[in-house]
DSSP file (Angstrom, degrees, kcal/mol; ACC not computed):
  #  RESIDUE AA STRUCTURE BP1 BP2  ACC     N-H-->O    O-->H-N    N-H-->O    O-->H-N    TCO  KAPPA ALPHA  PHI   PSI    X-CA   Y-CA   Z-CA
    1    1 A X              0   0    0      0, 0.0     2,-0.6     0, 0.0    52,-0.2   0.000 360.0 360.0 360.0 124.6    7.8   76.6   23.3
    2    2 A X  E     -A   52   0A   0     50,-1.7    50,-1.7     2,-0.1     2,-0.6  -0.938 360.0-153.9-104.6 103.1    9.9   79.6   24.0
    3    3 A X  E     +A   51   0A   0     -2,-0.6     2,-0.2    48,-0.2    48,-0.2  -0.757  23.3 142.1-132.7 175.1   10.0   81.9   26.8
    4    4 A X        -     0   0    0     46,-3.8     2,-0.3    -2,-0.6    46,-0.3  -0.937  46.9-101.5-156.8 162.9   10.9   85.0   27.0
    5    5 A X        -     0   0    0     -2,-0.2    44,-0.3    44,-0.2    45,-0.1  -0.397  39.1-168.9 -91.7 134.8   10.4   88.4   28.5
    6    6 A X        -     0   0    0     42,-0.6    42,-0.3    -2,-0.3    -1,-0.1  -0.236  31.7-133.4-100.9-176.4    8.7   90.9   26.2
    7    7 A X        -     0   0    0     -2,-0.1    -1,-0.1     0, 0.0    35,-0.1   0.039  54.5-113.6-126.8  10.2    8.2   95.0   26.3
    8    8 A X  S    S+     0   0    0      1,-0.2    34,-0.1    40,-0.1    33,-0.0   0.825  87.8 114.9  72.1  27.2    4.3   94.3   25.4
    9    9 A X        +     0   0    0      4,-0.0     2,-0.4     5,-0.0    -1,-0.2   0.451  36.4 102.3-108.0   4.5    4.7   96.0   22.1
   10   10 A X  S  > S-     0   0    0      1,-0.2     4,-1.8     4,-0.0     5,-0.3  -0.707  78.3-126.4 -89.7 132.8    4.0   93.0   19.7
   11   11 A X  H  > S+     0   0    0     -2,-0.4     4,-1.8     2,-0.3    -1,-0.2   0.724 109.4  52.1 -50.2 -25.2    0.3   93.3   18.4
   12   12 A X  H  >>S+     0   0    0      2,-0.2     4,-2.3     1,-0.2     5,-0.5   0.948 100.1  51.9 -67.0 -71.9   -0.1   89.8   19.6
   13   13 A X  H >>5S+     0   0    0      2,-0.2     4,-2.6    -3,-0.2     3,-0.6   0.947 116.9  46.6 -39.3 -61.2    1.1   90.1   23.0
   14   14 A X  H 3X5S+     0   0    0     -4,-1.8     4,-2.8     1,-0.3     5,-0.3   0.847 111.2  49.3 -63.4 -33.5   -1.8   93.4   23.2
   15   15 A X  H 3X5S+     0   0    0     -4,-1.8     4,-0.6    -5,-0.3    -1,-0.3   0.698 110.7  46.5 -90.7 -10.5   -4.6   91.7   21.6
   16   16 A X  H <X5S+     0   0    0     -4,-2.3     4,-1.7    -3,-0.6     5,-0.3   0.778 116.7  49.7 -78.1 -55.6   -4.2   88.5   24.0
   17   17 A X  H >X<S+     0   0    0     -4,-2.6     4,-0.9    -5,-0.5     3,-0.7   0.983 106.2  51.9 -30.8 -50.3   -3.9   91.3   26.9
   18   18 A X  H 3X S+     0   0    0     -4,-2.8     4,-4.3     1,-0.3     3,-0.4   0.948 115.1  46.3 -71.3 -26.3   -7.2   93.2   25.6
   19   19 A X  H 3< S+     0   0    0     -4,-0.6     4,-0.4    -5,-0.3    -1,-0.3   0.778 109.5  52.6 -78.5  -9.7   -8.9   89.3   25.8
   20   20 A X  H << S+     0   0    0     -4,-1.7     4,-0.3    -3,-0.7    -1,-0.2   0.581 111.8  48.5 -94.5 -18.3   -7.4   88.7   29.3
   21   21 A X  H  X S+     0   0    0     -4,-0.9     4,-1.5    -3,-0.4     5,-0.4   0.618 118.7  36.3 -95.7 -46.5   -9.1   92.1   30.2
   22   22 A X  T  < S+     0   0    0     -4,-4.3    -2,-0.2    -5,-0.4    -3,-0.1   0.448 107.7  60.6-104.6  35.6  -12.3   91.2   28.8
   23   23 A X  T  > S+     0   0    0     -4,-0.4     4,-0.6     2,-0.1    -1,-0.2   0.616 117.1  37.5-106.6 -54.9  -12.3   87.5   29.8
   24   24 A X  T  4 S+     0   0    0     -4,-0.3    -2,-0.2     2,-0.2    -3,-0.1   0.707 113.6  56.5 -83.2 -23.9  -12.0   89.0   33.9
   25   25 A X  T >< S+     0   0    0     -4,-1.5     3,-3.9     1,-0.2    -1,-0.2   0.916 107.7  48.0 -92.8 -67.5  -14.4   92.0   33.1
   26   26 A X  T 34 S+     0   0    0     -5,-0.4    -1,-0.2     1,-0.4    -2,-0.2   0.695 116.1  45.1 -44.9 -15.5  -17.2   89.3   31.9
   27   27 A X  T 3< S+     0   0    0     -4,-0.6     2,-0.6     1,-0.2    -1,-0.4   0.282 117.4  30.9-102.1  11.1  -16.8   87.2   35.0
   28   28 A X  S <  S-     0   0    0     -3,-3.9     5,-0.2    84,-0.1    -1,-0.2  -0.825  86.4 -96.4 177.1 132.0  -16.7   89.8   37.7
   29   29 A X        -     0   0    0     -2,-0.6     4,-0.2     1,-0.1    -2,-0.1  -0.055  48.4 -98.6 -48.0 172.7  -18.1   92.9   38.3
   30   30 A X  S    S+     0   0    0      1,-0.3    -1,-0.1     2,-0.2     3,-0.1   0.575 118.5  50.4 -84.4 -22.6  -15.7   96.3   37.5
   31   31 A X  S    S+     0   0    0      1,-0.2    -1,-0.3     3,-0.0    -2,-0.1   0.603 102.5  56.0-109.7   0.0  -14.5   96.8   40.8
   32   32 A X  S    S+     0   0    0     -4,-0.1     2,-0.6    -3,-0.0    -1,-0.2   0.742  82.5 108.4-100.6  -7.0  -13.4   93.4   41.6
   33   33 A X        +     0   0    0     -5,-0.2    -8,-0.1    -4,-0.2   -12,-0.0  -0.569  34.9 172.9 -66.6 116.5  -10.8   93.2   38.4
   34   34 A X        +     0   0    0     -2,-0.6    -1,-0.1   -10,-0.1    76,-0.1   0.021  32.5 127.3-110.5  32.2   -7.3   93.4   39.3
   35   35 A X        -     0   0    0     39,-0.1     2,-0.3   -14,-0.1   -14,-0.1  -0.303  50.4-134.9 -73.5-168.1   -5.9   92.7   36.1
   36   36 A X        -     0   0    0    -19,-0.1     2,-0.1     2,-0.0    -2,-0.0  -0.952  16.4-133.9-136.6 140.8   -3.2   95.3   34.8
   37   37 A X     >  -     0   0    0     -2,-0.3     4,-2.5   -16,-0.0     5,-0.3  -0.335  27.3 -83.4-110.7-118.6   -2.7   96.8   31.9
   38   38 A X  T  4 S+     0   0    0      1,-0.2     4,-0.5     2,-0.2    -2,-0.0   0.787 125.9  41.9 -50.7 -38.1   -0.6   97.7   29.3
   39   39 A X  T  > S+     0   0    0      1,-0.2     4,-0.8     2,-0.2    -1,-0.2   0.814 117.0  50.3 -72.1 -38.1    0.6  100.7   30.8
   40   40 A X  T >4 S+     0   0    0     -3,-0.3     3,-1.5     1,-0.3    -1,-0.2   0.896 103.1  62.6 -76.0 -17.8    0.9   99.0   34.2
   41   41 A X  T 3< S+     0   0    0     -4,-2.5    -1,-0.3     1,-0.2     7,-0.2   0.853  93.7  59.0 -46.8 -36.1    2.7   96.2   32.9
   42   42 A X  T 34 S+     0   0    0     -4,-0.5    -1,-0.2    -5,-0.3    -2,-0.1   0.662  75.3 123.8 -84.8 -17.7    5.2   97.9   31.9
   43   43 A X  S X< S-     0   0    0     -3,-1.5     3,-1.4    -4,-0.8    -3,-0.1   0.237  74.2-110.5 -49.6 167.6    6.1   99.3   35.3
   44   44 A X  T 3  S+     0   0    0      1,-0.3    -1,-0.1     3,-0.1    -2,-0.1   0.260 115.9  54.1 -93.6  19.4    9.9   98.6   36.7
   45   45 A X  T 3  S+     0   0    0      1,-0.1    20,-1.5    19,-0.0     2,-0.4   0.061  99.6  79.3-128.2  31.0    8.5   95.9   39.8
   46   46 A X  E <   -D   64   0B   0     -3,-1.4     2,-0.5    18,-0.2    18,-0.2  -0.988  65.5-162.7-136.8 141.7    6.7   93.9   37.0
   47   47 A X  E     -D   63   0B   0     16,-0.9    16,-0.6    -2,-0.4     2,-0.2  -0.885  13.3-154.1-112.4  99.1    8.6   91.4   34.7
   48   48 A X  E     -D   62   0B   0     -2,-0.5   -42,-0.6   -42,-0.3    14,-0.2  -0.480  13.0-170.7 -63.1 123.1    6.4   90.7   31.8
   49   49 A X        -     0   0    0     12,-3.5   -43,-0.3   -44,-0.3    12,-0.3  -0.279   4.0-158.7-103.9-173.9    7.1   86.9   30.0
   50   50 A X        -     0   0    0    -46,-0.3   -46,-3.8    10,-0.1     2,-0.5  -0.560  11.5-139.3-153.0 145.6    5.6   85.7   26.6
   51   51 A X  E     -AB   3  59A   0      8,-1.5     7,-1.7    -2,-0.2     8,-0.6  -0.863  26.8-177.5-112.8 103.0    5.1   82.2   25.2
   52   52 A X  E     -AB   2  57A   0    -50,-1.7   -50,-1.7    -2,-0.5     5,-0.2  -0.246  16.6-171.3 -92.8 161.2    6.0   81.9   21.6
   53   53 A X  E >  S- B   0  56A   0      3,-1.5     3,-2.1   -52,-0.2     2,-0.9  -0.595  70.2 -54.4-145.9  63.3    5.7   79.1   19.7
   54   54 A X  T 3  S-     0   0    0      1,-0.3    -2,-0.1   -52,-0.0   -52,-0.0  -0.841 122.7 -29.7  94.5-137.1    7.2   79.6   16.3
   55   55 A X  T 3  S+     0   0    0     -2,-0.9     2,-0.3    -3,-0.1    -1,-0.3   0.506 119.2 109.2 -73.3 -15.0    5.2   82.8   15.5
   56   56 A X  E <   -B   53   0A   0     -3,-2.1    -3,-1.5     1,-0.1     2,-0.4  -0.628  67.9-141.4 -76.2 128.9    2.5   81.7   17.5
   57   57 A X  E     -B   52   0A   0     -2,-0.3    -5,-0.2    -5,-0.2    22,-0.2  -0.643  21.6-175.8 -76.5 114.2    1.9   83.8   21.0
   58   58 A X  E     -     0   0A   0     -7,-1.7    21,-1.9    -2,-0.4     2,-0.2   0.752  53.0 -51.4-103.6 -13.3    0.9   80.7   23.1
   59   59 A X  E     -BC  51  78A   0     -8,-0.6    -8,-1.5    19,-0.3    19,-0.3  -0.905  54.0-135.4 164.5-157.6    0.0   82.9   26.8
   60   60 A X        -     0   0    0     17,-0.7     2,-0.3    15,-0.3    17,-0.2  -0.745  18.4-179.3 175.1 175.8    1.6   85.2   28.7
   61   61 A X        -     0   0    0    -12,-0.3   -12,-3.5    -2,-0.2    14,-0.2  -0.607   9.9-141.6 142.3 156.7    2.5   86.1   32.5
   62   62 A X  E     -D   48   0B   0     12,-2.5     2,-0.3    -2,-0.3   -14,-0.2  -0.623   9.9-156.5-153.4 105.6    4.0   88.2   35.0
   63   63 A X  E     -D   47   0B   0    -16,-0.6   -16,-0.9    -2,-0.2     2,-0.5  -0.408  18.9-164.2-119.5  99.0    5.8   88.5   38.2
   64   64 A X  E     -DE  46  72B   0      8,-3.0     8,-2.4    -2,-0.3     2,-0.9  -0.802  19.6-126.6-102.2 134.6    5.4   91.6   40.0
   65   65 A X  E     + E   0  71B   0    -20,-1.5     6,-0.2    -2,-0.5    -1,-0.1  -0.605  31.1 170.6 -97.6  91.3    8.0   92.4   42.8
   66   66 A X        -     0   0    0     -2,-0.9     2,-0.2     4,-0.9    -1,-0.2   0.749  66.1 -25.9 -85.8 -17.4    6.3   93.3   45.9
   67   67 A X  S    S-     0   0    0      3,-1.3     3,-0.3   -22,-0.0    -1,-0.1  -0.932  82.9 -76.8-162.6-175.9    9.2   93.3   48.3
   68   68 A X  S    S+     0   0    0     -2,-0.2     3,-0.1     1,-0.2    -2,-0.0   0.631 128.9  21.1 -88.1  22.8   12.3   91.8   48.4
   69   69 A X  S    S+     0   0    0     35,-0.1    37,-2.2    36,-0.1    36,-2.0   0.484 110.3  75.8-129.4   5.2   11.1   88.6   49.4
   70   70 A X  E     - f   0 106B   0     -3,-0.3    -3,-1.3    34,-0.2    -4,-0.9  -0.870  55.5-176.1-122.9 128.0    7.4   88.6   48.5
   71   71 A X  E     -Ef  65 107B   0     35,-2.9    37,-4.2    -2,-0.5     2,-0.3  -0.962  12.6-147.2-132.1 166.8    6.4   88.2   45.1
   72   72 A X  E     -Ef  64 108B   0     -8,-2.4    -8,-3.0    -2,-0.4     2,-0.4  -0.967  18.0-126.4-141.5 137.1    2.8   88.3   43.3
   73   73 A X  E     - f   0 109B   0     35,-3.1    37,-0.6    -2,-0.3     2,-0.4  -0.598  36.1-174.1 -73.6 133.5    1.5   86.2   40.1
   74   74 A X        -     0   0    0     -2,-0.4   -12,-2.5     1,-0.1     3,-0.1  -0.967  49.7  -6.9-122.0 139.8    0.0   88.6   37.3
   75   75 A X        -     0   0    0     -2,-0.4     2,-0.7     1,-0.2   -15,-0.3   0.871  69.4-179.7  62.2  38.8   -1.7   88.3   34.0
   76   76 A X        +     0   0    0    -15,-0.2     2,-0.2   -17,-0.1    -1,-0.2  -0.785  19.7 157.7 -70.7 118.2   -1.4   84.3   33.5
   77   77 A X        -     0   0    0     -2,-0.7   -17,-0.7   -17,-0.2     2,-0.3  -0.948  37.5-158.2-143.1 131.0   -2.9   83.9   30.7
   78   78 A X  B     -C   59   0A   0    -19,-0.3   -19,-0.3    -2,-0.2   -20,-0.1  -0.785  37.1-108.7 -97.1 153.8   -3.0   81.1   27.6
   79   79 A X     >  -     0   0    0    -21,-1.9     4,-0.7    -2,-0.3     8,-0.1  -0.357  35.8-115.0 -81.0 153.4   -4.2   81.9   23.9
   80   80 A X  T >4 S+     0   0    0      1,-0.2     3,-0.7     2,-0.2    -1,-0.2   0.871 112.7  53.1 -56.6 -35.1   -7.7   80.1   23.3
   81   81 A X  T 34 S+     0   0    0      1,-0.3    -1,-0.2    -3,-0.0   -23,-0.1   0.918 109.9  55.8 -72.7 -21.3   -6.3   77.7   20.5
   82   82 A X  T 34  +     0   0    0    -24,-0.1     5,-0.3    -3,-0.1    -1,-0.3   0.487  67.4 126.2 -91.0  -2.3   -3.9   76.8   22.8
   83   83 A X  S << S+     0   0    0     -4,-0.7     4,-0.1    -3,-0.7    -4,-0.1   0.258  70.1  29.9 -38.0-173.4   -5.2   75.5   26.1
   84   84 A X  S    S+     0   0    0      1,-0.2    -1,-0.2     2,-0.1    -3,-0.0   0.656  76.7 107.7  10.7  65.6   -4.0   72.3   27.2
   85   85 A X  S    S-     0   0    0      0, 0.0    -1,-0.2     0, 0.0    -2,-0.1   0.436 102.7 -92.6-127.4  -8.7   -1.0   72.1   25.9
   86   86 A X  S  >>S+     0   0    0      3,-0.0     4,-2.7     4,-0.0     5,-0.6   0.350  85.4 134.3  97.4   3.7    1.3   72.6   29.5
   87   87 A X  H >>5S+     0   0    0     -5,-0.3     4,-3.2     2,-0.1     3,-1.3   0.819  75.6  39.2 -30.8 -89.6    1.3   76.6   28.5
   88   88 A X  H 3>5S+     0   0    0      1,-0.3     4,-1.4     2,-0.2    -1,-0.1   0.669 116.7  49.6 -22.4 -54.3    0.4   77.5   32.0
   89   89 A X  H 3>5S+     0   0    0      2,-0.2     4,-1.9     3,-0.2    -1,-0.3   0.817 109.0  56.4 -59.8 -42.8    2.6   74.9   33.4
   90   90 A X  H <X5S+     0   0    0     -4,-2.7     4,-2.2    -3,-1.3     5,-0.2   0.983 111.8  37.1  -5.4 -97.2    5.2   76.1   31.3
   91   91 A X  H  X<S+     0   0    0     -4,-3.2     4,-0.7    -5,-0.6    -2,-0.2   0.685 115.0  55.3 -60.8 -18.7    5.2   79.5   32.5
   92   92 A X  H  X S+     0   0    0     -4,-1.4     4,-2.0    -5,-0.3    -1,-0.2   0.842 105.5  53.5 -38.4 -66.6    4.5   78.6   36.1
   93   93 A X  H  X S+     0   0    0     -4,-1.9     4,-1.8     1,-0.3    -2,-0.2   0.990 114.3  38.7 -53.8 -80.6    7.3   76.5   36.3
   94   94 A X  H  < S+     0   0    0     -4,-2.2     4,-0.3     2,-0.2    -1,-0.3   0.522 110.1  60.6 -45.2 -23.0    9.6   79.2   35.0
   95   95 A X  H >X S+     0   0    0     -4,-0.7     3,-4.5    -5,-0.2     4,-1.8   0.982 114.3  43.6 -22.1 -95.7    7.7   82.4   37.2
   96   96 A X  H 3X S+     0   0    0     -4,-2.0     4,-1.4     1,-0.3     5,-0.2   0.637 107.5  51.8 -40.3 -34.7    8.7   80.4   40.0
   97   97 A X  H 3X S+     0   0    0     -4,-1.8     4,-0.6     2,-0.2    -1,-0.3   0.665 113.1  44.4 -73.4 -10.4   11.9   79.5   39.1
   98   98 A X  H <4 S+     0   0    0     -3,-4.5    -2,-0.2    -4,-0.3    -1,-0.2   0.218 109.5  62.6-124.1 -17.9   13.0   83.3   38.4
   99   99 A X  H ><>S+     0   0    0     -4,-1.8     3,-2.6    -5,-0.1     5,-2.3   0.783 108.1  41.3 -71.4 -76.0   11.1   84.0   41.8
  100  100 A X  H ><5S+     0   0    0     -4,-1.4     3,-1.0     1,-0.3    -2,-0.2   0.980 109.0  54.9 -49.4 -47.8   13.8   81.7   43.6
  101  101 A X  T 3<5S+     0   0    0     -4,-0.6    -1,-0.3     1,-0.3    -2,-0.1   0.581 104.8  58.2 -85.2  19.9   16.6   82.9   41.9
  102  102 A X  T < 5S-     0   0    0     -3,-2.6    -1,-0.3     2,-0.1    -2,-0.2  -0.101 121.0-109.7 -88.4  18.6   15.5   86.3   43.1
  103  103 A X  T < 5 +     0   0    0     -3,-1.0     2,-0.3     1,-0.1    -3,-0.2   0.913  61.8 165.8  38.8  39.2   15.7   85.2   46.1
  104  104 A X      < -     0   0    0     -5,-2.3   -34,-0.2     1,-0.1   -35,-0.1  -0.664  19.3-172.0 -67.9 121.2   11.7   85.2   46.6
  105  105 A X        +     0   0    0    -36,-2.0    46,-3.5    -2,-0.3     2,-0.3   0.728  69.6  34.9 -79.1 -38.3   10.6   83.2   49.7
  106  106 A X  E     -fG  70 150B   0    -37,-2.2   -35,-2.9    44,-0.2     2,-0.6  -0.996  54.8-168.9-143.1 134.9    7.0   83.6   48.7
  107  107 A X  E     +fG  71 149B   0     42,-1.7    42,-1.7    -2,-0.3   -35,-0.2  -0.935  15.2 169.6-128.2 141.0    5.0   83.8   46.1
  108  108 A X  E     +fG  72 148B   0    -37,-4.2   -35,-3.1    -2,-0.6    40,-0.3  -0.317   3.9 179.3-119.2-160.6    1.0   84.9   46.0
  109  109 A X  E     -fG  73 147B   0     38,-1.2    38,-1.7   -37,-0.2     2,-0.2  -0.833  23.0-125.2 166.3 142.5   -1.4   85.7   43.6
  110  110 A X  E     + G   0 146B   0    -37,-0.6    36,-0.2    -2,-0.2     2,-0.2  -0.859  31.6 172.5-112.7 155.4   -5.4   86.8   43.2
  111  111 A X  E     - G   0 145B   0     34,-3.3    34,-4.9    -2,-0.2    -2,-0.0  -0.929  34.2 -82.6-158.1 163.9   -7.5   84.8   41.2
  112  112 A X  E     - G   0 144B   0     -2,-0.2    -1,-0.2    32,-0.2    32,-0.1   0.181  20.2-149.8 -58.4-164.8  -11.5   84.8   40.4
  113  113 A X        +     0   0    0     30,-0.7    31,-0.1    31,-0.1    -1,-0.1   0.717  67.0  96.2-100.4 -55.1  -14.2   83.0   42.6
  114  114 A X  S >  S-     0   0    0     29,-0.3     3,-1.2   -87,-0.2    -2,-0.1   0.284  95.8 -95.3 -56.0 153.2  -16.6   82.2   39.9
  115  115 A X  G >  S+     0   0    0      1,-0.2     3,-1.5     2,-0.1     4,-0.4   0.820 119.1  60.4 -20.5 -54.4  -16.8   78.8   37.9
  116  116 A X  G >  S+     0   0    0      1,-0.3     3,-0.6     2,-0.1     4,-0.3   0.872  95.6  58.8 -43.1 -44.3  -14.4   80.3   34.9
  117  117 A X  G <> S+     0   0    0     -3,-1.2     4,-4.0     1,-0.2    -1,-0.3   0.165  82.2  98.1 -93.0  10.0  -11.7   80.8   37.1
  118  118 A X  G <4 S+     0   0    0     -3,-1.5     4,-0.5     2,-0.2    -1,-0.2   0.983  80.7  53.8 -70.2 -48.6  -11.8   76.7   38.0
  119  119 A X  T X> S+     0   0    0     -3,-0.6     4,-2.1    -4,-0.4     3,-1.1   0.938 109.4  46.0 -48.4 -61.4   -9.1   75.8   35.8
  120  120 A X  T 34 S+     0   0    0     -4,-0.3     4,-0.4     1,-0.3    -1,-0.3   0.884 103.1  58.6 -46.9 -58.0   -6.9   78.1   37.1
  121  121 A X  T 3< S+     0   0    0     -4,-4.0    -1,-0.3     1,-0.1    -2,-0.2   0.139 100.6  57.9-117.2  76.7   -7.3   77.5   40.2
  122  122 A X  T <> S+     0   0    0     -3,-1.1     4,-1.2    -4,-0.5    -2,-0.2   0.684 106.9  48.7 -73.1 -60.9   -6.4   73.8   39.8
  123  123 A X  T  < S+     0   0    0     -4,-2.1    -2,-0.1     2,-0.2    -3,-0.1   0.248 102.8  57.0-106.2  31.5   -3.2   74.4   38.5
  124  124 A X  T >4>S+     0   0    0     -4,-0.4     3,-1.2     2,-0.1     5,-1.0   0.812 115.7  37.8 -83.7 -49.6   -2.2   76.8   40.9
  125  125 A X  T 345S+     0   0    0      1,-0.2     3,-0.5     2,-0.2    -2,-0.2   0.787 106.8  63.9 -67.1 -34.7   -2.8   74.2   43.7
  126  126 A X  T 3<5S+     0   0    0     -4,-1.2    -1,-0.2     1,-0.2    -3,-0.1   0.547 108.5  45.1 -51.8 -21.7   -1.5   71.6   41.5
  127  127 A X  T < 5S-     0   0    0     -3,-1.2    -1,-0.2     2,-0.2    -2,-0.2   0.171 130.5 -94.6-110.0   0.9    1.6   73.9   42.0
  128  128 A X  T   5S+     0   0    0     -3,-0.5     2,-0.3     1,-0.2    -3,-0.2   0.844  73.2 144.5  77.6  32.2    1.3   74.3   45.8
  129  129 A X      < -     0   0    0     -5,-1.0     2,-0.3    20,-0.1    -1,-0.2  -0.619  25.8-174.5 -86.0 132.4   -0.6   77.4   46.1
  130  130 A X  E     -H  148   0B   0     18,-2.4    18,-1.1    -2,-0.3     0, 0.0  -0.860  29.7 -88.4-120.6 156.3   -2.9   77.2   48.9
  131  131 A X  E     +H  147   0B   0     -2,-0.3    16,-0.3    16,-0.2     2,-0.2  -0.476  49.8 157.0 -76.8 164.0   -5.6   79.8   50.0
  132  132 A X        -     0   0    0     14,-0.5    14,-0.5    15,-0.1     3,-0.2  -0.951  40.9 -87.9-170.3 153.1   -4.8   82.4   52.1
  133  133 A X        -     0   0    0     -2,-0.2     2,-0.1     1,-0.1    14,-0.1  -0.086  67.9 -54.8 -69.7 173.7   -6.4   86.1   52.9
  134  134 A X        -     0   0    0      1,-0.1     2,-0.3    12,-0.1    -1,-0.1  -0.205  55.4-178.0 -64.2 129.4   -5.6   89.4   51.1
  135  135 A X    >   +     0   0    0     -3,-0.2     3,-2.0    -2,-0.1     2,-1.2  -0.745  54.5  18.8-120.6 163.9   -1.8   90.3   51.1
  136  136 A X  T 3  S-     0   0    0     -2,-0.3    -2,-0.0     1,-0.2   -64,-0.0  -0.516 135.8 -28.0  93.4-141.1   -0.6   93.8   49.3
  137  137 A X  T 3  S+     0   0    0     -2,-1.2     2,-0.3     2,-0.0    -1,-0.2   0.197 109.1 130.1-111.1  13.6   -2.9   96.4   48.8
  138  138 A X    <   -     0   0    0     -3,-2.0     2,-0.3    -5,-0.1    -4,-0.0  -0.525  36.8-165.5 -68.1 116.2   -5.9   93.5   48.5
  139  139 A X        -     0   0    0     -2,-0.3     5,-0.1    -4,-0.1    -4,-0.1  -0.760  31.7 -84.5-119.1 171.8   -8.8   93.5   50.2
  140  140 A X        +     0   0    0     -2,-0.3     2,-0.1    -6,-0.1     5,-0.1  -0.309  50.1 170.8 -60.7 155.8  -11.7   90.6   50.9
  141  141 A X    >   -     0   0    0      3,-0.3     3,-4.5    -3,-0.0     2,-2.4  -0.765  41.1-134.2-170.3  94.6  -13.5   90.7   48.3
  142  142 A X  T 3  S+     0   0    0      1,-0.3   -29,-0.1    -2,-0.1     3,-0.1   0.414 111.9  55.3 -52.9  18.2  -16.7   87.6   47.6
  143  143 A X  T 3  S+     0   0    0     -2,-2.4   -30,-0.7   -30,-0.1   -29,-0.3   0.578 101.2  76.7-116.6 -12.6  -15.1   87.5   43.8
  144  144 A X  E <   -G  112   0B   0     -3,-4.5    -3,-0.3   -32,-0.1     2,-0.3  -0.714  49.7-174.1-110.1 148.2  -11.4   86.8   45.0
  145  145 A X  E     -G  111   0B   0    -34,-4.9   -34,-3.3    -2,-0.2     2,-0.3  -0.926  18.0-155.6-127.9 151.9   -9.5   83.9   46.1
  146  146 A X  E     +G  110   0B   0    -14,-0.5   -14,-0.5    -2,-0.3     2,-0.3  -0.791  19.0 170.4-112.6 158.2   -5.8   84.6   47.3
  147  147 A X  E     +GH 109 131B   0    -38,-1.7   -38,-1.2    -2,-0.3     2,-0.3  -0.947   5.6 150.1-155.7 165.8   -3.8   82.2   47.2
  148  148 A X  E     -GH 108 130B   0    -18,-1.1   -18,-2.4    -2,-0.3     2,-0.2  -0.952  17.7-153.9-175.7 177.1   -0.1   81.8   47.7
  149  149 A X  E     -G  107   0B   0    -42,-1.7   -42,-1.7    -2,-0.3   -20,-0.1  -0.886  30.3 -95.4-179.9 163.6    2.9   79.4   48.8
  150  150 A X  E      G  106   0B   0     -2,-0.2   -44,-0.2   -44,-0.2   -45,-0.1   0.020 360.0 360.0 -92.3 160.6    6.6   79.4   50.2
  151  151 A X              0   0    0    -46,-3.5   -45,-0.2   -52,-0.1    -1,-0.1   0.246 360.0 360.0-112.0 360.0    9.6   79.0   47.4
């Protein structure tokens, strides 16, 4: 398992985005998605990862830089064949570790409400994310949980 930070041009990398877009759209209504895409990825306060495997694109994530001590989780996502393999945990680990050596105190993150979104957040708390109200430009919202925790 490799990873490393991409420019979002590999056809792989887009077509796991376009399912990460319509994986959030199908759980939650249009105005409650805060995923990004391509174009917003790409912006200069977001660091875009990918997790290769060989050839294989194994998930994705991204750490967008909200101040200099605040940071926010984006676009975690793992490929369907791959689930349970420690992707997520992977890429978690390492987020967080490239969050600290930024000197990030905190890092947060919005995630669904709904059933789908259980998995997720598991191993977010499994990582020591606790809930917490809307930070950012977020607002309550009965489809969102915030969550965050100290580095």
């Amino acid at each position: 398992m490799h990873i490393r930070v991409d420019d979002l041009t590999h056809p792989a990398v887009q077509a796991l985005l376009r399912e990460h877009l319509a994986g959030m759209h199908a759980q939650s209504p249009p105005e409650s998605v805060h995923a990004l895409g391509l174009d917003r990825l790409r912006a200069p306060d977001i660091t875009f990862w990918a997790v290769w495997e060989d050839e294989n694109l194994l998930g994705c994530g991204a750490l967008r830089q909200l101040d200099d001590r605040h940071g926010e989780l984006k676009s975690m996502r793992t490929a369907q064949a791959h689930l349970r393999r420690g992707v997520g945990s992977a890429l978690l680990t390492h987020i967080l570790d490239e969050a600290r050596r930024r000197g990030l105190t905190r890092l947060s993150l919005e995630t669904g409400s709904t059933p789908g979104f259980d998995p997720a957040r598991r191993l977010y708390a499994r990582f020591g994310f606790t809930e917490c109200g809307p930070f950012a430009d977020y607002a309550e919202d009965p489809f969102s949980v915030f969550m965050t925790r100290s580095l």
